[in-house]
Backbone as JSON, one array per atom type, in Angstrom:
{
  "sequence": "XXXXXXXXXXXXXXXXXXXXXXXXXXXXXXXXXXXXXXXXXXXXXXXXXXXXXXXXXXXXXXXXXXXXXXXXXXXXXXXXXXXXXXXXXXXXXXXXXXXXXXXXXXXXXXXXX",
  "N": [[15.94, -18.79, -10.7], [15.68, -15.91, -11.55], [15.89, -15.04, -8.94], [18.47, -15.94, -7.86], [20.03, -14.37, -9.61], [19.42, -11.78, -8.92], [20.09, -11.57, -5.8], [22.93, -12.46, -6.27], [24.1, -10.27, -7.73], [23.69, -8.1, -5.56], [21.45, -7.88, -4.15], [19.2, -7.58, -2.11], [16.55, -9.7, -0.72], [13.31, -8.48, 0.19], [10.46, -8.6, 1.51], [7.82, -10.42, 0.33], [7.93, -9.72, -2.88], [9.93, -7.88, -3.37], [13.1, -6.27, -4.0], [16.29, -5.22, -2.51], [18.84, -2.6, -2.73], [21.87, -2.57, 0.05], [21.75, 0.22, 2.26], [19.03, 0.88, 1.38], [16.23, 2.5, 2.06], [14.11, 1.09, 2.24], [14.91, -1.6, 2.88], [16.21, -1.29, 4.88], [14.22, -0.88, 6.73], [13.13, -3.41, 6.6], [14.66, -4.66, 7.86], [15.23, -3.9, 10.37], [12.37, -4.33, 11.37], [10.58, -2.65, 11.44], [9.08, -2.47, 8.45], [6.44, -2.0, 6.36], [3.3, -2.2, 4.54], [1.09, -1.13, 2.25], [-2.02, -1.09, 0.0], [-0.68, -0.18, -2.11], [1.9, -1.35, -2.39], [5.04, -1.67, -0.9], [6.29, -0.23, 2.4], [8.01, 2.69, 4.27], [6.41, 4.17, 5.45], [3.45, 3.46, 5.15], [1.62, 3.53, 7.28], [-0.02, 6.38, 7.22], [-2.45, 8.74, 6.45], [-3.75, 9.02, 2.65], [-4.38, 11.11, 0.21], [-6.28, 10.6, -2.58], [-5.57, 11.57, -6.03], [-7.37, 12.23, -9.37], [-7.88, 9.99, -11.96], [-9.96, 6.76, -10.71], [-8.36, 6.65, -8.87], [-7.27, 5.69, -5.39], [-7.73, 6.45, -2.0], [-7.16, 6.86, 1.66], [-7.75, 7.05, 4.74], [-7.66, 6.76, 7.86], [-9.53, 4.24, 9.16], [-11.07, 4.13, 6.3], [-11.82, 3.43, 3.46], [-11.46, 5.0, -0.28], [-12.61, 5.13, -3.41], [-11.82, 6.54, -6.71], [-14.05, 7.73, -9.3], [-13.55, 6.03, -12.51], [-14.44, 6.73, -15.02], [-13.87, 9.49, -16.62], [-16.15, 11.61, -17.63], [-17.92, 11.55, -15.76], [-16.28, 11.91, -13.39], [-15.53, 14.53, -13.82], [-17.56, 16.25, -14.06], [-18.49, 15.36, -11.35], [-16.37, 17.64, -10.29], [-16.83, 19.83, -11.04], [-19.62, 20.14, -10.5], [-18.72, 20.69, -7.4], [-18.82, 18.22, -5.31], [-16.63, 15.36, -4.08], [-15.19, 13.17, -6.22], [-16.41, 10.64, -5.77], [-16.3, 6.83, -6.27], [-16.92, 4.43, -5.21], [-16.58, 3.19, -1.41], [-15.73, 1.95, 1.49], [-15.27, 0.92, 4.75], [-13.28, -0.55, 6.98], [-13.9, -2.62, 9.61], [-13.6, -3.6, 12.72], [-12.88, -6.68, 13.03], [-11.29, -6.67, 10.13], [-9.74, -5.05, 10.61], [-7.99, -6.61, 12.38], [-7.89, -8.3, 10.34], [-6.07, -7.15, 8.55], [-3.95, -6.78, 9.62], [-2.42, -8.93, 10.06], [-2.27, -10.36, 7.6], [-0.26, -8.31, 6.7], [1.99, -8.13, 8.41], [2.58, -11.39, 7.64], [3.11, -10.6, 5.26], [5.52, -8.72, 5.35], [6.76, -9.48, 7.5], [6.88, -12.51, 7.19], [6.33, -13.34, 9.39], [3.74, -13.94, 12.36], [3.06, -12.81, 15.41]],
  "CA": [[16.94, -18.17, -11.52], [15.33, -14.52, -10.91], [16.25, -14.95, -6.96], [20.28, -16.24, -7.64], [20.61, -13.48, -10.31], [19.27, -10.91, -7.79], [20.87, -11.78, -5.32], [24.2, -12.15, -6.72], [23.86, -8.56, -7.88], [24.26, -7.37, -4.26], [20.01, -7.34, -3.78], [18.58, -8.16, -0.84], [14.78, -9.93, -0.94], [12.24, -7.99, 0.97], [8.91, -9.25, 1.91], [7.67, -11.4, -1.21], [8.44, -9.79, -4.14], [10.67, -7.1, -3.69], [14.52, -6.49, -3.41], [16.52, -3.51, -2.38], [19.87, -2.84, -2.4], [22.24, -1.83, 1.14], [21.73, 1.14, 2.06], [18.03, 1.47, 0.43], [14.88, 2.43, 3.2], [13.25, -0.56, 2.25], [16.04, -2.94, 3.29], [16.93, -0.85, 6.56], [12.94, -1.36, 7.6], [13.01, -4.87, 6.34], [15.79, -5.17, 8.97], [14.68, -3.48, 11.95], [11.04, -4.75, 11.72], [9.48, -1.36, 10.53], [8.47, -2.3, 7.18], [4.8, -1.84, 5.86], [2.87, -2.84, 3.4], [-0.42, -0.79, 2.07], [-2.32, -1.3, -1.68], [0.39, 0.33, -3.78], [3.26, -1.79, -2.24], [5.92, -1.74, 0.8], [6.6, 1.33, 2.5], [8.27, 2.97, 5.72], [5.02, 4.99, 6.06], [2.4, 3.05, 4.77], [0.26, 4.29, 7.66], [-0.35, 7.91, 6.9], [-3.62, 8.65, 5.75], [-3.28, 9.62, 1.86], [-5.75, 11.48, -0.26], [-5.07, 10.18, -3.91], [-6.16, 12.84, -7.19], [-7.13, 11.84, -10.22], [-9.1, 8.93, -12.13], [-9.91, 5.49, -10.42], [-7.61, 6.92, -7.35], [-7.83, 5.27, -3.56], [-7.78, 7.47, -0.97], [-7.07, 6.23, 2.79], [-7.8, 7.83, 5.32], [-7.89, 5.85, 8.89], [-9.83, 2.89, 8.22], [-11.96, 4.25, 5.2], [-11.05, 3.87, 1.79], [-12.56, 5.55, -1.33], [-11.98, 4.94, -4.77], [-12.66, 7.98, -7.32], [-14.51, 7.2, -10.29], [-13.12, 5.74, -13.37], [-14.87, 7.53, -15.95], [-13.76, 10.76, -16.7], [-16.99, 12.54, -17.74], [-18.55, 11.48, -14.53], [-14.92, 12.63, -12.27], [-15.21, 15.89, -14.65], [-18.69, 16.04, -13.87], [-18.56, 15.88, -10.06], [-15.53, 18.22, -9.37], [-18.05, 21.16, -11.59], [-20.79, 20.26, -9.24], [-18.62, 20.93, -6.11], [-18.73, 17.1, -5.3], [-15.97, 14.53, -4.61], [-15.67, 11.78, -7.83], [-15.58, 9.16, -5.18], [-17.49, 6.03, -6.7], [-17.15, 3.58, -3.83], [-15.82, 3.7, -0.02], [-15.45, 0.84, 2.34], [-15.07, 1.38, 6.25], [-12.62, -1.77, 8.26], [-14.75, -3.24, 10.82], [-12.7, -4.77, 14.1], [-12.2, -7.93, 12.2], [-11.01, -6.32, 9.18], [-8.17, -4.45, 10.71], [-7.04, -7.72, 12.79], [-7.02, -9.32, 8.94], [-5.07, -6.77, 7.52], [-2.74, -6.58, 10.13], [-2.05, -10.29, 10.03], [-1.81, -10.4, 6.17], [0.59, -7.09, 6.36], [2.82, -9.04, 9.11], [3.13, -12.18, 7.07], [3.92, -10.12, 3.53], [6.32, -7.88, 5.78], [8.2, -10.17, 7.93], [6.94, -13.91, 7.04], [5.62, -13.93, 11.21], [2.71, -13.76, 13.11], [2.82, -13.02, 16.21]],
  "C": [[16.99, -16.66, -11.3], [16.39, -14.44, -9.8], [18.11, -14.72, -7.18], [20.89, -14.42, -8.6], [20.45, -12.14, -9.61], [19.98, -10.89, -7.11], [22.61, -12.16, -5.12], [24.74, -11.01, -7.27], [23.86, -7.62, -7.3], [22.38, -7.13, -3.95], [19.87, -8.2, -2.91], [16.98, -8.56, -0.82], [14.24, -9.21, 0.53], [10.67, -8.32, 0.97], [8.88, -10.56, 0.77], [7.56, -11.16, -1.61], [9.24, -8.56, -4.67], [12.15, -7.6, -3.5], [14.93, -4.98, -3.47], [18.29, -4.25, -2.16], [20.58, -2.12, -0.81], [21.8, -0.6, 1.3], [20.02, 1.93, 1.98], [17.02, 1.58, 1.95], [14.1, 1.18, 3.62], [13.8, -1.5, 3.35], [16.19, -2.63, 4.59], [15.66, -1.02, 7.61], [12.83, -2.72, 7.44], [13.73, -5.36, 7.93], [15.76, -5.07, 10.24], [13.08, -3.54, 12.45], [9.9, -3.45, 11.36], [8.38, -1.25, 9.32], [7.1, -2.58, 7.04], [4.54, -2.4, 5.04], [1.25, -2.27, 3.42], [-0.73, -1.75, 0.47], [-1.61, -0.76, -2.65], [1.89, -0.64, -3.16], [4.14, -1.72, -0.73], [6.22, -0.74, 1.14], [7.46, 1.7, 3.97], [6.96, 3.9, 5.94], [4.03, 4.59, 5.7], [1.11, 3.15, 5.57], [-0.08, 5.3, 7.73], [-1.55, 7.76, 6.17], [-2.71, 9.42, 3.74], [-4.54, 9.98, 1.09], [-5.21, 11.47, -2.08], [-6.33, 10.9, -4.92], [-6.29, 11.75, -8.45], [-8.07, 10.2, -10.66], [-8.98, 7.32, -11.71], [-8.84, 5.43, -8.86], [-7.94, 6.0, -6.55], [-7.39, 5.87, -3.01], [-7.98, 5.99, 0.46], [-6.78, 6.56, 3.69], [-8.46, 6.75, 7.12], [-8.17, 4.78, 8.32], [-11.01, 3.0, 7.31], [-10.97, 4.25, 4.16], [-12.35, 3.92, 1.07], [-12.17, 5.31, -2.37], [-12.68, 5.89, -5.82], [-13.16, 6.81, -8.75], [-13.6, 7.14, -11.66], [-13.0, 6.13, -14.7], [-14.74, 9.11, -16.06], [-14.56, 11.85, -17.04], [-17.51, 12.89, -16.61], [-17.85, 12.55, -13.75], [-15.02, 13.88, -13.28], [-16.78, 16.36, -13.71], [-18.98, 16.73, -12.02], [-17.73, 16.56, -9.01], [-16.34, 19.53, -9.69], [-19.07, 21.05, -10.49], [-20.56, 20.42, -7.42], [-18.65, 19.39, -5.11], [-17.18, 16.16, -5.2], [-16.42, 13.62, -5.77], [-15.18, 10.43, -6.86], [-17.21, 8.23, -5.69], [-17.68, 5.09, -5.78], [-16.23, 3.56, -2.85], [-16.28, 1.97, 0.67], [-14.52, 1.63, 3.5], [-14.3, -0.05, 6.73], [-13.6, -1.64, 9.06], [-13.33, -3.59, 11.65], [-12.21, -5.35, 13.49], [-11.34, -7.68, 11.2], [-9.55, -5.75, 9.37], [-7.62, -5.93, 11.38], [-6.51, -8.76, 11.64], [-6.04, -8.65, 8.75], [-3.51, -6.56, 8.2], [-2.33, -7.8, 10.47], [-1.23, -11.07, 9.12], [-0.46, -9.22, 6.58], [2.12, -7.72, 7.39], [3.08, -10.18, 8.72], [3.88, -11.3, 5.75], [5.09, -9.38, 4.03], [7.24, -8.54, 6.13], [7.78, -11.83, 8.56], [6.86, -14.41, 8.75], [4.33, -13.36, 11.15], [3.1, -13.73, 14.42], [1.72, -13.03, 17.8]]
}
């Protein structure tokens, strides 16, 4: 019911669970095979490293990610002491990027190739 009412609305479905209308970035990478897909959603640049502020953040930077701490005394805590407030990091291995770029090619454009 969602889908028809969308789509009769002039929206176009993108990956699995967006829609965009003509015109929109999304839709024009959907179309020409460009489109991405990081941890916040679909993107035309989703590979740029990004360095994210603020509490419980992820940061992503090649293939590391960091996640700042959650607790705000702590993240108060270790910007006074000259310190990132990063509470845990994870590095991709080999394998790790051939998942995510497998997963990110089905959620993008429903292939593998």
């Amino acid at each position: 019911m969602a889908f028809e009412r969308f789509t009769s609305s002039g929206y176009h479905p993108i990956g699995m669970d967006h829609f965009a209308r003509d015109g929109d970035m999304l839709l024009n990478a959907a179309r020409d095979g460009s489109l991405q897909r990081n941890f916040q959603g679909y993107s035309t640049h989703a590979g740029l490293d990004s360095v994210a502020l603020g509490l419980s953040a992820i940061s992503r930077i090649g293939t590391l990610y960091a996640q700042n701490t959650k607790d705000e005394a702590d993240y108060l805590a270790c910007l006074r002491a000259g310190h990132l407030p990063i509470r845990m990091g994870y590095r991709l291995n080999a394998d790790d990027v051939i998942r995510a770029d497998v997963i990110e090619r089905i959620m993008c454009h429903e292939e593998v190739d």
